[in-house]
Residue, then its C-alpha position, 0 to 999 in steps of 0.5 A: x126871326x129864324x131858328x136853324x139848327x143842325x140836329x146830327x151835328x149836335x148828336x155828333x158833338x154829344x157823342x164826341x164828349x162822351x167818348x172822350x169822357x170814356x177815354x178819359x176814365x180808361x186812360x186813368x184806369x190804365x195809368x195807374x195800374x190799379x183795380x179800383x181808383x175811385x169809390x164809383x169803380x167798385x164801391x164793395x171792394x173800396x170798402x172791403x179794402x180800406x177796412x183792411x188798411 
């Protein structure tokens, strides 16, 4: 039985989801027009601002 693999192929493919992941988030970010869309953004300022809602 024989195993071939192409190593940089798979490093490219991984790479490839990252960036798109990264798109994805800058994407959003820039849509909404807001600072802070999620809690991972800014955890302190999610904080601070729904204390003042």
């Amino acid at each position: 039985m024989v195993i071939n693999h192409n190593m940089s192929a798979m490093y490219a493919n991984r790479q490839l989801g990252i960036t798109g992941l990264s798109i994805n988030k800058d994407m959003e970010k820039l849509s909404s027009g807001e600072k802070i869309n999620r809690a991972g953004d800014d955890a302190s300022g999610l904080a601070v601002s729904e204390k003042m809602r």
